[in-house]
C-alpha positions as CSV (number, residue, x, y, z in Angstrom):
1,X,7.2,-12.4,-8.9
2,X,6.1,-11.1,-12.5
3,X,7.9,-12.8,-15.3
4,X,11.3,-11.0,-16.3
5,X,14.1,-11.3,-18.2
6,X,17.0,-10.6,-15.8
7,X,18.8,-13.9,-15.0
8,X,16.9,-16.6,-13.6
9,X,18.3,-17.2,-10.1
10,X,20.2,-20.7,-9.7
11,X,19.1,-24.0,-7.7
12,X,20.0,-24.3,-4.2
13,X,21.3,-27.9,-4.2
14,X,24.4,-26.7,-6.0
15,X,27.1,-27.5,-3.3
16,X,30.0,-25.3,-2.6
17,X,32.0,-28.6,-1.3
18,X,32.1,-29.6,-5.3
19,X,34.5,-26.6,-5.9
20,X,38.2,-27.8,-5.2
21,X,39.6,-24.8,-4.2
22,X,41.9,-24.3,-1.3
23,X,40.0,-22.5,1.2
24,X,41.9,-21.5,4.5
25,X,41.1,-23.1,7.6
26,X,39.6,-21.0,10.5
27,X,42.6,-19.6,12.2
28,X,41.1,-20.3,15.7
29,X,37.3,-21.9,16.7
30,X,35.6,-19.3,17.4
31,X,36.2,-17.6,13.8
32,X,32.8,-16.7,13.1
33,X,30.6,-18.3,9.9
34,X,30.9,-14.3,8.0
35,X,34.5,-14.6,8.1
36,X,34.6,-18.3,6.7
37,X,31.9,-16.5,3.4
38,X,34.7,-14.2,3.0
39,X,37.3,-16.4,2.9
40,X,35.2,-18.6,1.0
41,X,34.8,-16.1,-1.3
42,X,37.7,-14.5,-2.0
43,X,39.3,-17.9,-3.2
44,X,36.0,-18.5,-5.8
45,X,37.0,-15.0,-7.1
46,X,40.4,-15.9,-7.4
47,X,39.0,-19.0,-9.4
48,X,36.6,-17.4,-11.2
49,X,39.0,-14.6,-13.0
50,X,40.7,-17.6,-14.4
51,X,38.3,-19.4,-16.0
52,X,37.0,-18.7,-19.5
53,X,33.5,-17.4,-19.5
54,X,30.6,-19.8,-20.5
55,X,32.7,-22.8,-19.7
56,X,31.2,-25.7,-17.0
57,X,33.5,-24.8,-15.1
58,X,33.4,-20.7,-14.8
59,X,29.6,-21.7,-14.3
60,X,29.8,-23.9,-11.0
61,X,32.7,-21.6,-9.5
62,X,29.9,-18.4,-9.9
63,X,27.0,-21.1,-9.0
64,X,28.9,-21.3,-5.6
65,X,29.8,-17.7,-5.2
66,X,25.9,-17.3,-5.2
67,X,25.5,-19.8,-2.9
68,X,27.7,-18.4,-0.7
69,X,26.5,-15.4,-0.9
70,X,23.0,-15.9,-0.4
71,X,22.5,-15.0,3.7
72,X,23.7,-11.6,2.1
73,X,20.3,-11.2,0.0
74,X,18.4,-12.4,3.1
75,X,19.6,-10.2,5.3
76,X,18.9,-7.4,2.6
77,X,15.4,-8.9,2.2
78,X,14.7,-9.1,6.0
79,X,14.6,-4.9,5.9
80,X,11.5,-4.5,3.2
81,X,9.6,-7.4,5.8
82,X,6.9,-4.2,6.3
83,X,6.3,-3.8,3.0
84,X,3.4,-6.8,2.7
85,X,5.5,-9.1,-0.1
86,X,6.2,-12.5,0.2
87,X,9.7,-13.1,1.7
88,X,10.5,-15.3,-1.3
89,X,10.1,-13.0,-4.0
90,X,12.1,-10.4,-2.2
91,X,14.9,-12.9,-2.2
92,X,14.8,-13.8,-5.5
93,X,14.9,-10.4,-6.5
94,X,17.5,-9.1,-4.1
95,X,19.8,-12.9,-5.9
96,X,19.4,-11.3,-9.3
97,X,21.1,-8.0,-7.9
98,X,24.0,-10.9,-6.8
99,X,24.3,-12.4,-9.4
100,X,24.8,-8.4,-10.9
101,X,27.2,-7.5,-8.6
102,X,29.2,-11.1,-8.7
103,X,29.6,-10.2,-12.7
104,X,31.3,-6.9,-12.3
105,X,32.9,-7.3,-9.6
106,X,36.9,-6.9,-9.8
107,X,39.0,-8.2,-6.9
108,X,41.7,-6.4,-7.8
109,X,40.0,-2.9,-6.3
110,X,40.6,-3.9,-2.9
111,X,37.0,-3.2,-1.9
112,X,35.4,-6.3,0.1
113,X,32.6,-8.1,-1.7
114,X,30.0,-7.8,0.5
115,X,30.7,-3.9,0.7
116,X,30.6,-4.1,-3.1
117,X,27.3,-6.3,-3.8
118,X,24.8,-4.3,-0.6
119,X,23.9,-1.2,-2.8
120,X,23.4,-3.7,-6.1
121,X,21.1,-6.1,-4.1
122,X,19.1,-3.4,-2.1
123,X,18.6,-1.3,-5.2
124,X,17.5,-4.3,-7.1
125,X,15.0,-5.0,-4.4
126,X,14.2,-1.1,-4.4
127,X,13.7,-0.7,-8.2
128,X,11.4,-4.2,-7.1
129,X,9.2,-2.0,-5.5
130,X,8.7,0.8,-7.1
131,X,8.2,-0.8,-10.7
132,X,5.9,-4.2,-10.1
133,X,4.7,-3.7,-6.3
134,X,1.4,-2.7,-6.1
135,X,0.2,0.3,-3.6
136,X,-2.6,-1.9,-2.6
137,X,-1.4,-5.4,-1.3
138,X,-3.6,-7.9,-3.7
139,X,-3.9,-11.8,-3.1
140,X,-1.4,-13.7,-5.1
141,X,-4.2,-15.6,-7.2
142,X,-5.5,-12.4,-8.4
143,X,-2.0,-10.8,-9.2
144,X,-1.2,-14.5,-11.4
145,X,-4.7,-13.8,-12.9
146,X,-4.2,-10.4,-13.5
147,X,-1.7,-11.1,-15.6
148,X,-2.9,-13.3,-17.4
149,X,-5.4,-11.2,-18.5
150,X,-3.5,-8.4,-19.5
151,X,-1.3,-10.9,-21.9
152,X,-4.8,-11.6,-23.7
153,X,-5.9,-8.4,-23.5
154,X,-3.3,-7.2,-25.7
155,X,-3.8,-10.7,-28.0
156,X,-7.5,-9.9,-28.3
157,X,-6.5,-6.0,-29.5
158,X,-3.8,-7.5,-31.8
159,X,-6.4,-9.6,-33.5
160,X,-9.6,-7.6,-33.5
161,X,-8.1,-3.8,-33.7
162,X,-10.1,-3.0,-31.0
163,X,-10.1,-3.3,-26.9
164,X,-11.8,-6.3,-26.1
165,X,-14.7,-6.5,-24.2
166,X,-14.8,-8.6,-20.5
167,X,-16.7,-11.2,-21.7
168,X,-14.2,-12.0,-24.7
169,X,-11.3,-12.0,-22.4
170,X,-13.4,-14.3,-19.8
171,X,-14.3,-16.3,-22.9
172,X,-10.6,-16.9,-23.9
173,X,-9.1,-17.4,-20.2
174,X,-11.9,-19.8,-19.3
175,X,-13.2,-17.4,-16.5
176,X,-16.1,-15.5,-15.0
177,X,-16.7,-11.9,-16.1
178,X,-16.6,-11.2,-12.2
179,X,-12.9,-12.5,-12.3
180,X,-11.5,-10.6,-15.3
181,X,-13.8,-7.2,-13.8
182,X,-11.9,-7.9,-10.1
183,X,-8.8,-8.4,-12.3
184,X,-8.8,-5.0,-13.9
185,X,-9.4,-3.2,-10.6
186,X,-6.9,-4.9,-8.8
187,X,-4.6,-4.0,-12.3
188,X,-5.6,0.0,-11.0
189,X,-3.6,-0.8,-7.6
190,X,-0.2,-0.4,-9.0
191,X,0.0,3.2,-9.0
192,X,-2.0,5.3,-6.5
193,X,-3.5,8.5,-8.3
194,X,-2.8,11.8,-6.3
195,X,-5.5,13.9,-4.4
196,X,-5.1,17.0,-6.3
197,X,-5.0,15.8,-9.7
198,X,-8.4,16.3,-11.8
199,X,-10.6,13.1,-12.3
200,X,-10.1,12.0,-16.0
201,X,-12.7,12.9,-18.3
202,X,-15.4,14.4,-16.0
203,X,-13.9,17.5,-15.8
204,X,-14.2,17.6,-11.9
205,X,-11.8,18.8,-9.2
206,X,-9.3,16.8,-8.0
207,X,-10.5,14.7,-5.3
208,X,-8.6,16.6,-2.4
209,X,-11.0,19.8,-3.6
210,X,-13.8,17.4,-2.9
211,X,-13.2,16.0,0.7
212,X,-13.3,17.4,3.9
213,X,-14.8,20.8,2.7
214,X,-16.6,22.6,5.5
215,X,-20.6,22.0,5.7
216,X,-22.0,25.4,7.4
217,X,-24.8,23.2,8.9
218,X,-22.1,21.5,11.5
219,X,-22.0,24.5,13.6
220,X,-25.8,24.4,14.4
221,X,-25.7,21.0,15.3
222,X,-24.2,21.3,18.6
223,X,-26.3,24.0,19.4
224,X,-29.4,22.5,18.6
225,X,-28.9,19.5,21.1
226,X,-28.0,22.2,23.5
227,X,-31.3,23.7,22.6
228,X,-32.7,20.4,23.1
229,X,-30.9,19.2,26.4
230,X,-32.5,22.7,27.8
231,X,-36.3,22.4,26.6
232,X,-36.7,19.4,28.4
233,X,-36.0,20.3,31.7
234,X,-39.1,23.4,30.8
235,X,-42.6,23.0,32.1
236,X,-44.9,21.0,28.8
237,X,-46.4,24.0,28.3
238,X,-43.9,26.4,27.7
239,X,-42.0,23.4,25.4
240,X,-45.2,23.7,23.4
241,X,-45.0,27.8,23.1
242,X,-41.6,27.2,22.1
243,X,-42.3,24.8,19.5
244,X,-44.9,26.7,18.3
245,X,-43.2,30.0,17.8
246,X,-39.8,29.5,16.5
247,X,-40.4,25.6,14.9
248,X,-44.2,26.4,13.6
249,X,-42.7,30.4,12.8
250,X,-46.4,31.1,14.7
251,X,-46.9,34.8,16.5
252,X,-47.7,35.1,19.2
253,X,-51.2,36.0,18.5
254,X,-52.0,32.8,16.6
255,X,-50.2,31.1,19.7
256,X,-52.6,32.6,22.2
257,X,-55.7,31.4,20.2
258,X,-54.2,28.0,19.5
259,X,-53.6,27.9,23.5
260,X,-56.7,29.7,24.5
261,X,-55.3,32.3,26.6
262,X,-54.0,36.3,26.0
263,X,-51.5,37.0,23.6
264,X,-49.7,38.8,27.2
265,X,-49.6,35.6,29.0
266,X,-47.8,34.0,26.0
267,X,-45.6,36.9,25.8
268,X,-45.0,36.6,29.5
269,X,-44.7,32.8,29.2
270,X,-41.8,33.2,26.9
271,X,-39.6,35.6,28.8
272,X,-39.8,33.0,31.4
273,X,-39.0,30.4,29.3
274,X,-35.7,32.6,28.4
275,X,-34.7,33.1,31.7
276,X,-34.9,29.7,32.6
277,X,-32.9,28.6,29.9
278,X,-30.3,31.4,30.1
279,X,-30.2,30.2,33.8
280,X,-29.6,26.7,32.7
281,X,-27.4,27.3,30.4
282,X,-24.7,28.9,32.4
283,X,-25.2,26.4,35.3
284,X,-24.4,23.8,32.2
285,X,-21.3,25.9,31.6
């Protein structure tokens, strides 16, 4: 997850069992484990509100309220599992919206906490999303080296008042060109640029205008391998008068002398052919 300054979330060896707090005993055995968080969770509250901020004590009474609530921010994180980000980043994103919502929240409203902290943790893991996830899924070793080479990026245009070139930044990170050039492009996957907006610089239309525009020479393709399907099934000659006159753009005249017989025997030759393939053609249809 990239580096941030919202609270770092706490260890998980921090045991709830440390916490001498009266917590009620199940009413009957088949009081289920959500019921036992709550309960479990009211008391801490009832704790916490007592204890002076900052103190070791206020600290390991809101260590264990996170603990406690932690299946919370899994089963928040267990509804972005299409989204293509390791589990444990979502998690540890969706703790710092916890720890959020276990800061302001005030017992005394009468609202249940889990009630309370959902919209805090989802919308941590939301805001996740749309501010650091990148629209084209990247491997983890080039997001940790990507940002690494933004941080000297911005060193190298501090010190030289200029944008640095790739093989200053490879010299400084103790890399290939190749890797600080793949690290850049993968940089250009956290935001997707729209179809219809103009390409930057070139003047050009946007790259919608430039795609699936409509090529006038599709529409004779089928019908020249219908054309072609049909002049097979012709006599060799008559393929060759064919050819001849509308491939070669030949008369008929220079036909008959290339052929060696009357200009009215080509002509007759081709109404033939026409028939023939009119007949076929409506067979084929």
């Amino acid at each position: 997850m990239p580096a941030s300054t919202a609270p770092q979330v706490p260890p998980q060896n921090v045991q709830t069992d440390d916490i001498q707090t009266e917590t009620p005993e199940p009413s009957a055995p088949g009081r289920t484990r959500g019921a036992d968080t709550r309960a479990l969770t009211q008391v801490l509250f009832g704790r916490l509100k007592d204890l002076e901020p900052g103190t070791p004590e206020h600290d390991r009474v809101r260590t264990a309220l996170i603990e406690a609530n932690l299946p919370l921010v899994r089963y928040a994180a267990a509804r972005f599992r299409s989204r293509n980000e390791p589990m444990e980043d979502v998690v540890q994103v969706g703790t710092i919206g916890l720890i959020n919502a276990i800061d302001r929240f005030d017992p005394e409203r009468g609202v249940q906490f889990p009630t309370f902290a959902m919209p805090t943790v989802v919308g941590e893991i939301k805001r996740y999303f749309r501010d650091n996830v990148r629209t084209v899924h990247v491997p983890r070793r080039l997001h940790e080296l990507w940002v690494q080479v933004t941080g000297a990026t911005e060193d190298l245009t501090t010190a030289h008042g200029r944008s640095p070139t790739t093989a200053e930044i490879a010299q400084r990170l103790k890399i290939s060109e190749d890797e600080v050039l793949a690290c850049i492009e993968a940089g250009r996957s956290y935001h997707a640029t729209s179809l219809e907006a103009a390409q930057e610089g070139d003047g050009l239309p946007g790259l919608l205008d430039r795609l699936g525009y409509e090529d006038p020479a599709l529409a004779g393709v089928e019908h020249r391998d219908l054309v072609r399907h049909l002049l097979v099934q012709l006599p060799e000659r008559e393929q060759r008068i064919l050819l001849l006159r509308y491939y070669n753009n030949l008369t008929q005249s220079q036909i008959s002398a290339e052929l060696g017989v009357s200009q009215m025997h080509v002509s007759r030759l081709l109404a033939r052919s026409f028939a023939r393939l009119r007949s076929a053609n409506r067979i084929e249809a």
